[in-house]
C-alpha positions in Angstrom: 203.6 280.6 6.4 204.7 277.3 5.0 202.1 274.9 4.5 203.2 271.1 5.3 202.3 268.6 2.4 199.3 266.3 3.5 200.1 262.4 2.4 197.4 260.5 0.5 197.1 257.3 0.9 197.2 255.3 -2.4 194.0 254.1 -4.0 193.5 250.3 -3.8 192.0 248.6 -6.7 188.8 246.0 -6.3 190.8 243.1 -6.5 193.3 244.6 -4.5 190.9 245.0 -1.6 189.2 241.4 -2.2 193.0 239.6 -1.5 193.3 241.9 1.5 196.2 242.8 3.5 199.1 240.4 1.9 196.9 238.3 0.5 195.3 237.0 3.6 191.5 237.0 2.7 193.0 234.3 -0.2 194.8 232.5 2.3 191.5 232.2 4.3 189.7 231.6 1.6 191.9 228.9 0.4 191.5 226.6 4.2 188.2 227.5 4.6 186.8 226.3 0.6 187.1 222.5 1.5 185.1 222.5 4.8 182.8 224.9 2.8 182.7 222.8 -0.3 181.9 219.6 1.7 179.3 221.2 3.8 177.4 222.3 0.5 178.2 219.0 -1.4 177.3 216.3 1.6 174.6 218.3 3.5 172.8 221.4 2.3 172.6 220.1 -1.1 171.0 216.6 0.0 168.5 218.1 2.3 167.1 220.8 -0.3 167.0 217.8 -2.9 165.1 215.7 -0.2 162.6 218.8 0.4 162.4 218.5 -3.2 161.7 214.8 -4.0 159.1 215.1 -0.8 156.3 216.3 -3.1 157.2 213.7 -5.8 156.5 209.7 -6.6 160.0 208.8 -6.7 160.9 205.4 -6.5 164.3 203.9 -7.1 164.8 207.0 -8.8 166.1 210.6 -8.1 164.7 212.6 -11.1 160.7 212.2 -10.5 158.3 213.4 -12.7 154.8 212.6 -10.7 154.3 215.8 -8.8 151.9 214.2 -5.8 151.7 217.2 -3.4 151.7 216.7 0.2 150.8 213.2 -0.5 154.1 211.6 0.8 153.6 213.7 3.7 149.7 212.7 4.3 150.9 208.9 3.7 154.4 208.9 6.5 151.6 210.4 9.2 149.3 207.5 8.6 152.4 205.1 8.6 151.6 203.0 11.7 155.6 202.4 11.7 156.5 205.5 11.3 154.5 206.5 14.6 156.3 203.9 16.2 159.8 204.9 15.5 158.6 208.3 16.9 157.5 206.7 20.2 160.9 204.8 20.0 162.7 207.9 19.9 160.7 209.7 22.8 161.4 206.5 24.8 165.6 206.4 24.2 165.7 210.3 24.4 163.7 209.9 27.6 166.6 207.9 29.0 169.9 208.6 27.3 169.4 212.7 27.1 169.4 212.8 31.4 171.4 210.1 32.1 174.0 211.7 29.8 174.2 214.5 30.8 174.0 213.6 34.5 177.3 210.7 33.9 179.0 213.7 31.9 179.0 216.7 34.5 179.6 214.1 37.6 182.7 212.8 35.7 183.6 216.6 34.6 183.6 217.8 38.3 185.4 214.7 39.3 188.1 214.8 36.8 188.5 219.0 37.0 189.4 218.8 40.6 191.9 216.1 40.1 195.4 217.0 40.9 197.3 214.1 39.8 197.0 212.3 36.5 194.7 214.7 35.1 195.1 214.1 31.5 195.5 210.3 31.9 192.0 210.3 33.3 190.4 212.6 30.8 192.4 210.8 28.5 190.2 207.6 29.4 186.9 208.7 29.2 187.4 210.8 25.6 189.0 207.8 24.2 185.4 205.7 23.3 184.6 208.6 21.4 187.2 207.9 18.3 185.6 204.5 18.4 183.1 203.8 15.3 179.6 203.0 16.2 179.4 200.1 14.2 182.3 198.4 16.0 181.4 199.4 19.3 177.8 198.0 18.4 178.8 194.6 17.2 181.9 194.4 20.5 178.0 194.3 22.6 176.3 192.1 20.0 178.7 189.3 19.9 180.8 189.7 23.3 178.9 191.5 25.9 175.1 190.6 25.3 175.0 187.8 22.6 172.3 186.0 24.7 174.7 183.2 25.1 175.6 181.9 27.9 179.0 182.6 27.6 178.3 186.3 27.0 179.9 188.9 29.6 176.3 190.0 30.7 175.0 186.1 31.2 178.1 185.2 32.8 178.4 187.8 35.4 174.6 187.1 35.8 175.4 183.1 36.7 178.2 184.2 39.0 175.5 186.0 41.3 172.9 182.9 40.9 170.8 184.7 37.7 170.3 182.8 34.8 170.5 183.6 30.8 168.9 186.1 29.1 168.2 186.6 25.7 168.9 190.4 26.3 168.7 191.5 22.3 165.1 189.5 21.5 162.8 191.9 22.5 161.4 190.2 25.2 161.1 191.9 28.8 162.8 194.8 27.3 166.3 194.1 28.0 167.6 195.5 24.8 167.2 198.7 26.3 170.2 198.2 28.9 172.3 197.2 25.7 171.2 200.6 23.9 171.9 202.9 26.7 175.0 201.1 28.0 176.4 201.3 24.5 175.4 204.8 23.9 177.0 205.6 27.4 180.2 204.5 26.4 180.6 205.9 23.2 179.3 209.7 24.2 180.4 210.3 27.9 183.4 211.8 27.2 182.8 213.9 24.4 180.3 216.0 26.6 182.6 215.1 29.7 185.3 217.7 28.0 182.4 220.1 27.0 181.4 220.4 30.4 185.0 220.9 31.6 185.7 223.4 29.4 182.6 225.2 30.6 183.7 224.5 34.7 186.7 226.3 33.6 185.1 229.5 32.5 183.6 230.2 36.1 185.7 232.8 37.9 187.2 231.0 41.3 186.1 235.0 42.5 182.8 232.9 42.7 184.0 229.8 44.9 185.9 232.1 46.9 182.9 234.5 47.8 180.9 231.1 48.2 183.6 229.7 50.8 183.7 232.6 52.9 179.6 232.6 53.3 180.3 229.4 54.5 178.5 227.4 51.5 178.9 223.7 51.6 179.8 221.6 48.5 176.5 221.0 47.5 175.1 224.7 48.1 178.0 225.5 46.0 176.9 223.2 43.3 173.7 224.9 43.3 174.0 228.4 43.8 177.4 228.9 41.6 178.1 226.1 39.6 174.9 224.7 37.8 173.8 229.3 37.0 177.0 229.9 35.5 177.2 226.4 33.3 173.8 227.5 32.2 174.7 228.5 28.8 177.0 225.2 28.4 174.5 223.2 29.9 172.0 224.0 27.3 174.1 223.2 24.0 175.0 219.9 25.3 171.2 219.0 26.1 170.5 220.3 22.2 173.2 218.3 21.0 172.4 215.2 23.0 168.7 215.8 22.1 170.0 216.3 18.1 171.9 212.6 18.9 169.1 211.0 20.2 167.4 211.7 16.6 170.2 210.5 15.0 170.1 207.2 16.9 170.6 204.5 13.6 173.8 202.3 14.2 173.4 201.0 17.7 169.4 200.0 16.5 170.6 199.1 13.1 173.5 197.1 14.2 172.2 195.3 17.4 168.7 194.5 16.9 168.5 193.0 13.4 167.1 189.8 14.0 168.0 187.3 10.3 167.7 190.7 8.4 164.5 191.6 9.5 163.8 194.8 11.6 160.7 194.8 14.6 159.0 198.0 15.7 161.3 198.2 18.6 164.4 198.4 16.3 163.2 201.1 13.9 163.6 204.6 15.4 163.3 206.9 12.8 166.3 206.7 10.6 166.2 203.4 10.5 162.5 203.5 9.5 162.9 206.1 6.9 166.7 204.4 5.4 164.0 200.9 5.0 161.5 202.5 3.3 164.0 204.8 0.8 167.1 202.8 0.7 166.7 199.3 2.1 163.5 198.3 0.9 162.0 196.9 -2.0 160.5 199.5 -3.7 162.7 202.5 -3.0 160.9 205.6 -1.6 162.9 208.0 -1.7 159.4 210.7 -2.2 158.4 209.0 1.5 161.7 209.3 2.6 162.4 212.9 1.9 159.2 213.5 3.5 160.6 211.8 7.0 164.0 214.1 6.1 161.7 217.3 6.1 159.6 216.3 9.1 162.5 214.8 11.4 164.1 218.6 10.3 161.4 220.5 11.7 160.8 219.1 14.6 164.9 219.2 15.4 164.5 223.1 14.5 161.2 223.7 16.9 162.9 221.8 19.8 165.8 224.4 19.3 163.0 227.3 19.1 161.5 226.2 22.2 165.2 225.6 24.4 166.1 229.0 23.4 162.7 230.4 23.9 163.0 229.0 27.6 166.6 230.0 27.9 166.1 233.9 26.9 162.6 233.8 29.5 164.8 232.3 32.0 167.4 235.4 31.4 164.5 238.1 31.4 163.6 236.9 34.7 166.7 236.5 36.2 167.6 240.4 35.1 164.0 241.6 36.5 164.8 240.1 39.8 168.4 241.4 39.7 166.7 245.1 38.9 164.3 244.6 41.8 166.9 243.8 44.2 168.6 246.4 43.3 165.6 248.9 43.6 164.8 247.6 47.2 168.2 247.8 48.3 168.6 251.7 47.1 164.9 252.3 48.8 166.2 251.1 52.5 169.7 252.6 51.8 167.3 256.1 51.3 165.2 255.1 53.8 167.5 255.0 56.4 
C-alpha cells in the first residue's frame, strides 16, 4: 500500500505575513498613512491638547504651568456670553436642522423620479456645496442683504411697495432670514445626494406591493418610504445637528459690525475663537474648556439619537413578533 506524499505549505516569516499577499497590506498602508497622519496631526492631537490646557491658566501661551483645576470650566458656565452663544445655537439649530432636512428629501424625491436631465439637475443643487463659506457669506453681505437700497433683498422689497431694511443690524431680527437662506444654499445638496442615495436602497418590491394595495402617493411616502430611510434619515439629522454647532463663518462673516461682535453674532465658536484667539488676552485655558464642553454635549446628543433609534427598533421587532404570534393563533384556531 503506497502512501501519497502530503504537501506542506511553506512557513511564512513575521514580516512576511505583515506585507501580506504581494505586498498588499504595504500598498494599503502606504494610501491610507496620509489621511491617517492628518487625522492625528489636525484633529485628535488638538483636541487632547485642548482637554489638556482646560485645567491650565494659559494665556497667549501653549505650555502653561498654573494648574487651576476645573476653574476654566466653573468660569465659561458663569460666562453670561457664553450662555448666550448656547441659546444662539438652540435657536439656528431649531430652524436650519428641520428645514434642512425637510428642503433636502423634497428635492431628493423630486429629482430621483426625474427621467430627463437627471444629472444636470442634481448637478445644480450639489454645485453650492464646493462653494467656500466665506465667499458665499460676503456674495449675501455685500450683494443680497447689504441694507442698501440697492441690495437684491431691498430691491425686490420696493418692487412690491416694502421699503429698506437694514436686514444685518440686529434689529427686528432679520439677520436670521440672511443666516438660514445662506445656510440653505450652501448645504441642500450635499444632504440632497445623501438622501438619494438612501431612496435608492429601497427595494421597488416595496412600491410594487404598495401599488397593488392601492396606496396613494402620500400613504406610500409614509408607510414605505420615510421606515426604510430610517437609518439614512438619522445620520443626516446627526450631521446637520454636528453643523449647526459648527456654525462660525456665516456669523463670523455677516454680522461683524466695525469689528465688533453682539450677542446675537457669537454662537459658540465664535465665542470661544474671541476669547482664545481673537481677543486681547488669549485664553486658550477658557477656550479648551468650550472645546471639551461643546465635545460632550455633540457626543450625548449622539448617545441619545442612537438610544431612540435602537428603542424604536426593539419596538418595531416586538410588534412584528406579536403579529406574528396572533396570526399563527387564528391560523390554529381555525
Amino acid at each position: 500500500m503506497s502512501s501519497s506524499a502530503v504537501s506542506v505549505p511553506p512557513t511564512r516569516s513575521f514580516w512576511q505575513r505583515v506585507r501580506g499577499h504581494q505586498g498588499r497590506n504595504l500598498w494599503f498602508a502606504l494610501f491610507v498613512a496620509p489621511f491617517l497622519i492628518g487625522l492625528l496631526v489636525f484633529v485628535y492631537i488638538p483636541i487632547i491638547w485642548s482637554a489638556y490646557l482646560s485645567f491650565f491658566d494659559a494665556r497667549a501661551t501653549l505650555s502653561p504651568t498654573k494648574f487651576v483645576g476645573f476653574a476654566n470650566y466653573q468660569n465659561l458656565l458663569s460666562d453670561t456670553l457664553f450662555r448666550n452663544s448656547m441659546l444662539v445655537f438652540i435657536i439656528f439649530a431649531v430652524f436650519i436642522v428641520p428645514l434642512t432636512y425637510v428642503c433636502s428629501l423634497a428635492l431628493a424625491l423630486a429629482l430621483n423620479n426625474v427621467g430627463k436631465f437627471r444629472a444636470f439637475f442634481r448637478s445644480s443643487f450639489f454645485i453650492p456645496t464646493a462653494c467656500s463659506y466665506v465667499v458665499a457669506a460676503m456674495v449675501w453681505r455685500l450683494s443680497f442683504f447689504n441694507g442698501a437700497r440697492f441690495g437684491l433683498a431691498n430691491s425686490l422689497l420696493r418692487k412690491v411697495g416694502g421699503s429698506n431694511i437694514d436686514w444685518l443690524s440686529g434689529v427686528g431680527y432679520w439677520y436670521w432670514i440672511a443666516l438660514i437662506s445662506l445656510r440653505l444654499w450652501l448645504q441642500v445638496g450635499y444632504y440632497m445626494i445623501l438622501l438619494i442615495a438612501g431612496l435608492n436602497r429601497i427595494p421597488t418590491d416595496s412600491y410594487e406591493a404598495a401599488a397593488i394595495d392601492g396606496a396613494g402617493r402620500w400613504a406610500t411616502l409614509r408607510h414605505v418610504t420615510m421606515p426604510q430611510l430610517r437609518g439614512v434619515s438619522a445620520a443626516v439629522l446627526m450631521l446637520l445637528l454636528i453643523g449647526a454647532f459648527q456654525a462660525f463663518d456665516e456669523f463670523y462673516n455677516l454680522l461683524s459690525s466695525s469689528g465688533t461682535y453682539p450677542p446675537y453674532a457669537r454662537p459658540p465658536l465664535v465665542h470661544l475663537y474671541l476669547i482664545s484667539v481673537g481677543g486681547a488676552d488669549q485664553d486658550l485655558g477658557m477656550g479648551g474648556a468650550g472645546t471639551v464642553a461643546l465635545t460632550a454635549i455633540i457626543v450625548l446628543f449622539g448617545l441619545a439619537q442612537n438610544w431612540l433609534m435602537s428603542g424604536q427598533e426593539r419596538r418595531e421587532k416586538k410588534a412584528i413578533k406579536q403579529s406574528a404570534k396572533t396570526h399563527r393563533k387564528e391560523v390554529f384556531d381555525g
